[in-house]
N, CA, C and O atoms as a GROMACS GRO file, in nm:
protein
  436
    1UNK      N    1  -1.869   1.814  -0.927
    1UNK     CA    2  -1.861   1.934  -0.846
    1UNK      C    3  -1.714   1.976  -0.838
    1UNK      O    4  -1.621   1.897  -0.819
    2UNK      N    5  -1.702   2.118  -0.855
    2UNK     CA    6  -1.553   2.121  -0.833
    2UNK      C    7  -1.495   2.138  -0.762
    2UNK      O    8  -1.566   2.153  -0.662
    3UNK      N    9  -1.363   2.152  -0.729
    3UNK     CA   10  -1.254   2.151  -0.571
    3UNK      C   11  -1.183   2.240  -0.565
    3UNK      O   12  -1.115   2.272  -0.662
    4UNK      N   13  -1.179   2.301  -0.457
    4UNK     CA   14  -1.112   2.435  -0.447
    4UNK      C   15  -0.956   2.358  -0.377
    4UNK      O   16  -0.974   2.252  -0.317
    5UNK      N   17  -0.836   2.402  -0.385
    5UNK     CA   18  -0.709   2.376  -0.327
    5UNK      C   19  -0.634   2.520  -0.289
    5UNK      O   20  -0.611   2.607  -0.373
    6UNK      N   21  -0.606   2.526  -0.182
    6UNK     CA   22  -0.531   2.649  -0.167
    6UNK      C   23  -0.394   2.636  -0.164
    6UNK      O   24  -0.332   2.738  -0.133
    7UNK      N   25  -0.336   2.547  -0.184
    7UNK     CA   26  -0.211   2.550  -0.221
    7UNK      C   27  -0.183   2.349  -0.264
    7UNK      O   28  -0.285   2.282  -0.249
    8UNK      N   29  -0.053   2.269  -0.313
    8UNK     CA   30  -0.077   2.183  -0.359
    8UNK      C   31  -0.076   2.106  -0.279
    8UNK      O   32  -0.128   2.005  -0.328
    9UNK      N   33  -0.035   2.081  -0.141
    9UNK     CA   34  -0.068   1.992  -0.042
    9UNK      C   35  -0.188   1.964   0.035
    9UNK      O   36  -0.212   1.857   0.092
   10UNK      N   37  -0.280   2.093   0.033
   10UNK     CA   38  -0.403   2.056   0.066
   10UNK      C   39  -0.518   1.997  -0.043
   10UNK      O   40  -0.548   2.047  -0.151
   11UNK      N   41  -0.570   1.878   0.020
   11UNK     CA   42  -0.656   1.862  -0.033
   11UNK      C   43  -0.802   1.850  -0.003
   11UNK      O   44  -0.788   1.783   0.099
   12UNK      N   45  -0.856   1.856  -0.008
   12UNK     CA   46  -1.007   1.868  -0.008
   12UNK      C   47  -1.052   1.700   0.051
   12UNK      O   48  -0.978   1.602   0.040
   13UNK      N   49  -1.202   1.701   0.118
   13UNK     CA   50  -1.241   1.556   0.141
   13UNK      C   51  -1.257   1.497   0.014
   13UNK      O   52  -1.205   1.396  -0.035
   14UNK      N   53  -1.352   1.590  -0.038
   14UNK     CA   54  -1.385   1.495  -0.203
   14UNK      C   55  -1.276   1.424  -0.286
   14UNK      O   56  -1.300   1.324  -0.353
   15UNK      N   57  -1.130   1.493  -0.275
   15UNK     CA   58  -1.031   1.452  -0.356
   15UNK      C   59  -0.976   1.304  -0.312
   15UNK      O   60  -0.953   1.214  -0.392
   16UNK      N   61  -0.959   1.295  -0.169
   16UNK     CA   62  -0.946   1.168  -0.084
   16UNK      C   63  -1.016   1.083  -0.115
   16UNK      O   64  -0.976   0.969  -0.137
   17UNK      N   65  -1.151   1.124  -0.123
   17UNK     CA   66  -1.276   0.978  -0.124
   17UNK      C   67  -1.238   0.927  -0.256
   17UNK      O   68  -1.253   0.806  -0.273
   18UNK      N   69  -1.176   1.019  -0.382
   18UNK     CA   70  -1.185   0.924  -0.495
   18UNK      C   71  -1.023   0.906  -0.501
   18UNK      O   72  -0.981   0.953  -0.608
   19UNK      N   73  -0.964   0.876  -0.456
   19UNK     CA   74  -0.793   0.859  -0.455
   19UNK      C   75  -0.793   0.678  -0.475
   19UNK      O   76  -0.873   0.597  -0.430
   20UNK      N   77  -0.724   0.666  -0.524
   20UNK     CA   78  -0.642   0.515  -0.504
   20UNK      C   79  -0.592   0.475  -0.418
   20UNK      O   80  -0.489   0.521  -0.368
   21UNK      N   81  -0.683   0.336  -0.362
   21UNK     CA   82  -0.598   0.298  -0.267
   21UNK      C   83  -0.546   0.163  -0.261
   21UNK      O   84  -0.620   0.068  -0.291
   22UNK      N   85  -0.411   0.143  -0.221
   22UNK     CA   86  -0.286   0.068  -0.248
   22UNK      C   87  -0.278  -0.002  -0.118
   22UNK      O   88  -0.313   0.051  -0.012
   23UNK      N   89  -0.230  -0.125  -0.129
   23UNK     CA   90  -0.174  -0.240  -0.036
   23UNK      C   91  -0.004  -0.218  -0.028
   23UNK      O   92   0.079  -0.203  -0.117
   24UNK      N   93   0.007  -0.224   0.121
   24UNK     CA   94   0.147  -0.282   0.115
   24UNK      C   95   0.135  -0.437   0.162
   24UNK      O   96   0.064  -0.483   0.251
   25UNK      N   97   0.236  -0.512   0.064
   25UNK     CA   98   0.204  -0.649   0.101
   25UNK      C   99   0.364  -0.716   0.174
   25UNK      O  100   0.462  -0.721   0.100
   26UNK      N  101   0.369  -0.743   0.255
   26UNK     CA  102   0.500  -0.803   0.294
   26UNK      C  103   0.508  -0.917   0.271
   26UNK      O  104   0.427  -0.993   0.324
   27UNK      N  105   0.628  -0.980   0.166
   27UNK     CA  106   0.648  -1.096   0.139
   27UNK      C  107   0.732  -1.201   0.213
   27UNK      O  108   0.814  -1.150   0.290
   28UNK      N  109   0.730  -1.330   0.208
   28UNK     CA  110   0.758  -1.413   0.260
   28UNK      C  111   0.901  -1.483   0.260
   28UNK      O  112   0.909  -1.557   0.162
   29UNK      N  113   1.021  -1.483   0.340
   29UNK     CA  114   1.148  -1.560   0.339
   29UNK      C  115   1.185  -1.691   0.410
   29UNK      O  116   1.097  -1.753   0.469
   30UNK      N  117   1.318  -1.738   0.406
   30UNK     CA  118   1.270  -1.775   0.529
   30UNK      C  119   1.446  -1.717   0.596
   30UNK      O  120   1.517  -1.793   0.662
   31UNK      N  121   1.475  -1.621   0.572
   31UNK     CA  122   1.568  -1.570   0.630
   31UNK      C  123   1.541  -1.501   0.744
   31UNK      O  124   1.637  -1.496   0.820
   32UNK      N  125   1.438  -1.445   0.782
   32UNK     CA  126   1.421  -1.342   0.894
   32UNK      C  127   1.303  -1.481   0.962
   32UNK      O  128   1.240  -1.568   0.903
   33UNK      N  129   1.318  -1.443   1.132
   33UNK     CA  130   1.254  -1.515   1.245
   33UNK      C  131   1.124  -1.427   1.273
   33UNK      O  132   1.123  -1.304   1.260
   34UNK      N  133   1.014  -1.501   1.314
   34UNK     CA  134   0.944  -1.431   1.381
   34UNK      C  135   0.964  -1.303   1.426
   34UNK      O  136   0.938  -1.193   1.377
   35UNK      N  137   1.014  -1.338   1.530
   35UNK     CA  138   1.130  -1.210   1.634
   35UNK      C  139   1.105  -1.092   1.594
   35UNK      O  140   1.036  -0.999   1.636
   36UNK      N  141   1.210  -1.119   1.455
   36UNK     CA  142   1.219  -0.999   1.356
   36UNK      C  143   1.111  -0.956   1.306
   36UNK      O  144   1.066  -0.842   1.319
   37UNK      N  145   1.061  -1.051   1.241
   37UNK     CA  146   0.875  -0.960   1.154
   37UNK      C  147   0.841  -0.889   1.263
   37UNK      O  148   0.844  -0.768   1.237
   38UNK      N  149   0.800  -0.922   1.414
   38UNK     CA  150   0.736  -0.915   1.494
   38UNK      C  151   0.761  -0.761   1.528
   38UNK      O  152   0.665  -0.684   1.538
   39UNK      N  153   0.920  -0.709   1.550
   39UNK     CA  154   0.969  -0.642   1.584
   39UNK      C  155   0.992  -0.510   1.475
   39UNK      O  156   0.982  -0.392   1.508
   40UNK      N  157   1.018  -0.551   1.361
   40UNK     CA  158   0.974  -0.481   1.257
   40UNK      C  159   0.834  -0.422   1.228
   40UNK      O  160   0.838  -0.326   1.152
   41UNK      N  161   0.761  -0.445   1.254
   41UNK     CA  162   0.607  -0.416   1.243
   41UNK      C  163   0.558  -0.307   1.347
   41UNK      O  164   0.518  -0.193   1.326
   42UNK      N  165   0.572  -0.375   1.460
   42UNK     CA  166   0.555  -0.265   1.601
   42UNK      C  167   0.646  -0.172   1.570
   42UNK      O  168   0.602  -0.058   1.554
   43UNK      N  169   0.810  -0.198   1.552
   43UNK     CA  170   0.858  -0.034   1.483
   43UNK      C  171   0.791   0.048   1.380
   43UNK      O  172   0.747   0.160   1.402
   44UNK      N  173   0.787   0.005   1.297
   44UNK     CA  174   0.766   0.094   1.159
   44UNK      C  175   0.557   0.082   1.166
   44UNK      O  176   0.496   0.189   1.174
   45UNK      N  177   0.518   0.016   1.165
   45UNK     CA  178   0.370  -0.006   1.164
   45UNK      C  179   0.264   0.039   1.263
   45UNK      O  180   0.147   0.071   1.250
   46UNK      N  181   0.377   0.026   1.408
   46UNK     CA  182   0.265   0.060   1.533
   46UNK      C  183   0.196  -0.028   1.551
   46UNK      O  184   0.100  -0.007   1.625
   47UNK      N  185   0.217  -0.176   1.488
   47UNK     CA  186   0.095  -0.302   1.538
   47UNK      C  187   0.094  -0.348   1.681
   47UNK      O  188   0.206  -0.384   1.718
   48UNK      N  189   0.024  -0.356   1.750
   48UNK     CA  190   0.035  -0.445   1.898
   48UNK      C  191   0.149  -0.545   1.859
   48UNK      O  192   0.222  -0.539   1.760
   49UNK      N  193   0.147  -0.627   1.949
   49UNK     CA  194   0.245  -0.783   1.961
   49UNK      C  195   0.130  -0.884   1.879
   49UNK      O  196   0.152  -0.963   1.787
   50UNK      N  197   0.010  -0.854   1.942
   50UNK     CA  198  -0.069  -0.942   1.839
   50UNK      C  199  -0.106  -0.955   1.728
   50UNK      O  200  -0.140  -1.054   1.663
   51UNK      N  201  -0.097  -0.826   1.702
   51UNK     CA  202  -0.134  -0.812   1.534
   51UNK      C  203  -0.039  -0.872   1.478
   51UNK      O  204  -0.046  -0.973   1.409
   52UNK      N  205   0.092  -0.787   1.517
   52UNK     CA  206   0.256  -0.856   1.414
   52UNK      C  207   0.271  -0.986   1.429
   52UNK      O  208   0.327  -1.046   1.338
   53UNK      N  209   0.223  -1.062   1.547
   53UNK     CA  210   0.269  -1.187   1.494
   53UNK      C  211   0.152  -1.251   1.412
   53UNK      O  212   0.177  -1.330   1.321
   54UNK      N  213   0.022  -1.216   1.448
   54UNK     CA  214  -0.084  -1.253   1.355
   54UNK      C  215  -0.010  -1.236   1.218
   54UNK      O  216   0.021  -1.348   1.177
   55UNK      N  217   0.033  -1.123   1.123
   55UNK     CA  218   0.099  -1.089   1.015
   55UNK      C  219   0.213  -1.176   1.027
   55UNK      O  220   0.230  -1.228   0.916
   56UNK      N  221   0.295  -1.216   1.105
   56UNK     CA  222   0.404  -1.247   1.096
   56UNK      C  223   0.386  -1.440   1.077
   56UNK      O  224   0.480  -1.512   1.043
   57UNK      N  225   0.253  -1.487   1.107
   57UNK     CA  226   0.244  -1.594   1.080
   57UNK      C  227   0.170  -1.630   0.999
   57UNK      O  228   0.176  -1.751   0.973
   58UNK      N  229   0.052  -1.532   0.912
   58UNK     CA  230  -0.007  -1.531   0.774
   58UNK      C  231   0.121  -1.539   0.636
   58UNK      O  232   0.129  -1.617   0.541
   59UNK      N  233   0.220  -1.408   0.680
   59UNK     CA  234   0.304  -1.415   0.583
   59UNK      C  235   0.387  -1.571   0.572
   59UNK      O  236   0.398  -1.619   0.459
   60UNK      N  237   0.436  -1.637   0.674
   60UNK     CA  238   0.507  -1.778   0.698
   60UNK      C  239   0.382  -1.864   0.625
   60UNK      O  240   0.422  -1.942   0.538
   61UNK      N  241   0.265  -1.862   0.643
   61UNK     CA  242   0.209  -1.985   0.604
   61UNK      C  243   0.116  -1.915   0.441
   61UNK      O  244   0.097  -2.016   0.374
   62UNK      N  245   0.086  -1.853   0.401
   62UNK     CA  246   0.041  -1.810   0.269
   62UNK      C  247   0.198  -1.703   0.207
   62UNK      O  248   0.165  -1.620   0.122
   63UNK      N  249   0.279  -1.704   0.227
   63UNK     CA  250   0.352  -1.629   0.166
   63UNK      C  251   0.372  -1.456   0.160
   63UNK      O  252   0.480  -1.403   0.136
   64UNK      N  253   0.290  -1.409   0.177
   64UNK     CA  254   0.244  -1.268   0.206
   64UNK      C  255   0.085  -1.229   0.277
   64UNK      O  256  -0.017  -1.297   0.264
   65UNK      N  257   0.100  -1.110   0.348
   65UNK     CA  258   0.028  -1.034   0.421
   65UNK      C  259   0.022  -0.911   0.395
   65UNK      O  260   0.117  -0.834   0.406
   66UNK      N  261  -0.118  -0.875   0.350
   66UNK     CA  262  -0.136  -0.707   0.349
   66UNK      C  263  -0.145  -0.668   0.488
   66UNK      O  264  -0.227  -0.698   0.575
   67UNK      N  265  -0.014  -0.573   0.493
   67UNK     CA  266  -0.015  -0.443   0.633
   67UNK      C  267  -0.112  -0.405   0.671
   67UNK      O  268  -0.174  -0.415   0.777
   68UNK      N  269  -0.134  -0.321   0.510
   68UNK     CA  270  -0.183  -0.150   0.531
   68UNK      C  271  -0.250  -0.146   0.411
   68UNK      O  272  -0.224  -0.220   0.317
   69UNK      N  273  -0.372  -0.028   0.412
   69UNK     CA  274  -0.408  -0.004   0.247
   69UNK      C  275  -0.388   0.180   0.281
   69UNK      O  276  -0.396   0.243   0.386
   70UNK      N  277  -0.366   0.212   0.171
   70UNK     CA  278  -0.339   0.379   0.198
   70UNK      C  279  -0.341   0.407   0.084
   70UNK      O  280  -0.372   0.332  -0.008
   71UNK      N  281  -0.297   0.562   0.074
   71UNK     CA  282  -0.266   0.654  -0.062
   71UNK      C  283  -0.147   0.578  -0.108
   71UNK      O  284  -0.104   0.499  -0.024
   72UNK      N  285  -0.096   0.583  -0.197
   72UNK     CA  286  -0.001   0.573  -0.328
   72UNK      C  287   0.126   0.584  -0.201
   72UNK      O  288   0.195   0.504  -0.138
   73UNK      N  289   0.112   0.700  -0.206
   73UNK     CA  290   0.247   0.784  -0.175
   73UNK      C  291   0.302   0.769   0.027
   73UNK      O  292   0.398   0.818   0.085
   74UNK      N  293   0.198   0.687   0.075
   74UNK     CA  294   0.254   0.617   0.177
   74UNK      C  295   0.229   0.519   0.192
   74UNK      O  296   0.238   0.474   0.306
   75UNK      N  297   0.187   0.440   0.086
   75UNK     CA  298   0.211   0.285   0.063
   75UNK      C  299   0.405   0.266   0.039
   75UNK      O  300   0.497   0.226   0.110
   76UNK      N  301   0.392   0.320  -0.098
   76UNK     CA  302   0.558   0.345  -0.123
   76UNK      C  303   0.627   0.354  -0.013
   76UNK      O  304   0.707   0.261  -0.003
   77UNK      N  305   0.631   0.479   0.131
   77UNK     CA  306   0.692   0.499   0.193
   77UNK      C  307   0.702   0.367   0.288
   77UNK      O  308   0.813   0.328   0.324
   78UNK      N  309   0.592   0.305   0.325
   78UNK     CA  310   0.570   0.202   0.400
   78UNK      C  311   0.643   0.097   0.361
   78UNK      O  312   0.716   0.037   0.440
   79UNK      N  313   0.626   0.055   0.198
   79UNK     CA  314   0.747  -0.061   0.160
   79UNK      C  315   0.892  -0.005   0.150
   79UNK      O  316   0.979  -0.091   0.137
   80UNK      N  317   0.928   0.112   0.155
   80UNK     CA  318   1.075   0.162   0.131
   80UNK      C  319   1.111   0.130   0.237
   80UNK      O  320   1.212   0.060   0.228
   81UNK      N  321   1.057   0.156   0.405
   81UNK     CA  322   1.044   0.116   0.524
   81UNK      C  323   1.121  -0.053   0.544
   81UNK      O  324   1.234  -0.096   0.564
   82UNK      N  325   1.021  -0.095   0.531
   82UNK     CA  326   1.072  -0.265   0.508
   82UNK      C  327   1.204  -0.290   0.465
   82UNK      O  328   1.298  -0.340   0.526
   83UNK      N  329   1.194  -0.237   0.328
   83UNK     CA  330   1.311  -0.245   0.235
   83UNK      C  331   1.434  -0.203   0.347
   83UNK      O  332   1.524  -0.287   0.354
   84UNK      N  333   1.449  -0.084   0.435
   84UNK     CA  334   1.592  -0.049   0.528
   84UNK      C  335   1.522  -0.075   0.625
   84UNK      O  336   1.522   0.030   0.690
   85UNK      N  337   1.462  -0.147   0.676
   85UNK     CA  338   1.509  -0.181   0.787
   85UNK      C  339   1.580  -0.288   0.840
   85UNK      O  340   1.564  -0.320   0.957
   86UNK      N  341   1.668  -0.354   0.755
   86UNK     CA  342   1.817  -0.423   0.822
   86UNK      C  343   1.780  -0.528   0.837
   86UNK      O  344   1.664  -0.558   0.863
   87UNK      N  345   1.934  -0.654   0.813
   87UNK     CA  346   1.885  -0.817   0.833
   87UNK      C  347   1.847  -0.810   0.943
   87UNK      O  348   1.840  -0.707   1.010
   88UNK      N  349   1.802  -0.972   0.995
   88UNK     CA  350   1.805  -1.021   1.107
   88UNK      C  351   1.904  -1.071   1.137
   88UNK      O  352   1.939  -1.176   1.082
   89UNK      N  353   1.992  -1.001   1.252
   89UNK     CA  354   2.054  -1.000   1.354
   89UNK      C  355   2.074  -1.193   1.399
   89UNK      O  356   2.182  -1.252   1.396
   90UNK      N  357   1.954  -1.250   1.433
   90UNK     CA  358   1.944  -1.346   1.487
   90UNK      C  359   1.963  -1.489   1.366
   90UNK      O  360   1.972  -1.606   1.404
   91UNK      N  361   1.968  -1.442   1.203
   91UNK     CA  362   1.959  -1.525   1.133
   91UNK      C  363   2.093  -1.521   1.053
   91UNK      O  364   2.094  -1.463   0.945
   92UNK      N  365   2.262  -1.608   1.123
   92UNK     CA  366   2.391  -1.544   1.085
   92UNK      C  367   2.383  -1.557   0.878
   92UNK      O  368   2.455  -1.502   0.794
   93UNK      N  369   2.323  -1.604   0.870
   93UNK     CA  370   2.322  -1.608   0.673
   93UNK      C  371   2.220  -1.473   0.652
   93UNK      O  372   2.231  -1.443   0.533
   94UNK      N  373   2.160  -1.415   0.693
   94UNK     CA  374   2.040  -1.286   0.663
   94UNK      C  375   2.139  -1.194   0.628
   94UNK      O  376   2.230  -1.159   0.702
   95UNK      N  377   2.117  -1.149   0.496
   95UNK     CA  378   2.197  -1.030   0.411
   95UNK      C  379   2.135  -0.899   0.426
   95UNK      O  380   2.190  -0.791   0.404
   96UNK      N  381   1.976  -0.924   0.478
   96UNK     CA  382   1.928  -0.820   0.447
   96UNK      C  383   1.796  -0.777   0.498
   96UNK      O  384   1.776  -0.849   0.595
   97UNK      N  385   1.693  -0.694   0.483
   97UNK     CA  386   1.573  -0.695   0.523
   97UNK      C  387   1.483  -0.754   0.451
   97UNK      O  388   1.535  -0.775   0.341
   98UNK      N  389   1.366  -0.795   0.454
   98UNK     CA  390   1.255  -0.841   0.387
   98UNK      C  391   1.234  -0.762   0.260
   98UNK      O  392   1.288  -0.661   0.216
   99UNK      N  393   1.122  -0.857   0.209
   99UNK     CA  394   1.074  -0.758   0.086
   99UNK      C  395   0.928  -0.757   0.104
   99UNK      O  396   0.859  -0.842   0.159
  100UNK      N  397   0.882  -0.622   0.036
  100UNK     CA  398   0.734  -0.590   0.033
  100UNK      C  399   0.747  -0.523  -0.100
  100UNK      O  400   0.849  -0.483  -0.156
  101UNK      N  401   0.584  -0.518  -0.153
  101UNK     CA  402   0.558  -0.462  -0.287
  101UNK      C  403   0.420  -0.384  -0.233
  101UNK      O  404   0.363  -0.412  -0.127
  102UNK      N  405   0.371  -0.262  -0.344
  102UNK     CA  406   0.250  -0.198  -0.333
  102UNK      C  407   0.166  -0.278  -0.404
  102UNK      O  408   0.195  -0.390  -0.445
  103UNK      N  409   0.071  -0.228  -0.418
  103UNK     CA  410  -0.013  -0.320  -0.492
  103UNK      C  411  -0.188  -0.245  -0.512
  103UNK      O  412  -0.229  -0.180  -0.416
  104UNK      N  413  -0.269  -0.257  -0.623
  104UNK     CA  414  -0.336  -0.173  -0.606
  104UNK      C  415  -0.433  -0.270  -0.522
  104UNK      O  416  -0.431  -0.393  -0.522
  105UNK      N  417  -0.521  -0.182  -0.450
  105UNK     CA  418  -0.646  -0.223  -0.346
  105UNK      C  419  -0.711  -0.243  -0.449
  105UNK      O  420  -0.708  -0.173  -0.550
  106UNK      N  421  -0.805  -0.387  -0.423
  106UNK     CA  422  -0.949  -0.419  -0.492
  106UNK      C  423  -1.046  -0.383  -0.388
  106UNK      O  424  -1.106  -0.467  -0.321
  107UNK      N  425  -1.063  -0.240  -0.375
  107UNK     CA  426  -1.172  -0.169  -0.312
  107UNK      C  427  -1.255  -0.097  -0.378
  107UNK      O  428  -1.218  -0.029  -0.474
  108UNK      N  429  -1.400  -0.102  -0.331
  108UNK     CA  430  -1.463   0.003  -0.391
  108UNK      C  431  -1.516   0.076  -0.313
  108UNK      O  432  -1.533   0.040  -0.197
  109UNK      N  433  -1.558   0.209  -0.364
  109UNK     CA  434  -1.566   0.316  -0.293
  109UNK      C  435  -1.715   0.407  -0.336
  109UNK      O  436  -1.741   0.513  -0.279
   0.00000   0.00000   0.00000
């Protein structure tokens, strides 16, 4: 069936339902504290206290935690996120912020 667009930012429901959808996965250091994941997450993510540390102690004991699953294009934004948001403060050797990667979702739709 086809899709009407009235200009290139809108899109239609149908176009959404078949879109790709992507993981952000936050990977595991051991440069940054709890604290930090914890605090990082509720900034940039909006998670409760429970969720982030739930995430914040999946990533410590398996190595990584999927966030989020989304479109492409705010998965990216979501790991660029990570990427600046700054060492930990509390860890005097931390150079830097964490790392996260996208990743495609094994979802079906």
């Amino acid at each position: 069936m086809p899709t009407t667009k009235t200009d290139k930012d809108t899109r239609t429901k149908e176009q959404l339902s078949t879109e790709p959808l992507y993981n952000v996965v936050l990977l595991n250091d051991d440069d940054h504290s709890y604290d930090y994941v914890i605090e990082m997450l509720q900034s940039l993510f909006y998670f409760s206290t429970q969720e982030a540390f739930n995430h914040a102690w999946e990533v410590d004991l398996t190595g990584r935690t999927i966030l989020v699953t989304c479109s492409l294009k705010e998965a990216e934004f979501g790991r660029d996120q990570i990427h600046t948001f700054g060492p930990d403060q509390r860890i005097p050797h931390c150079r830097g912020s964490m790392s996260a990667v996208v990743e495609p979702a094994n979802i079906e739709r």
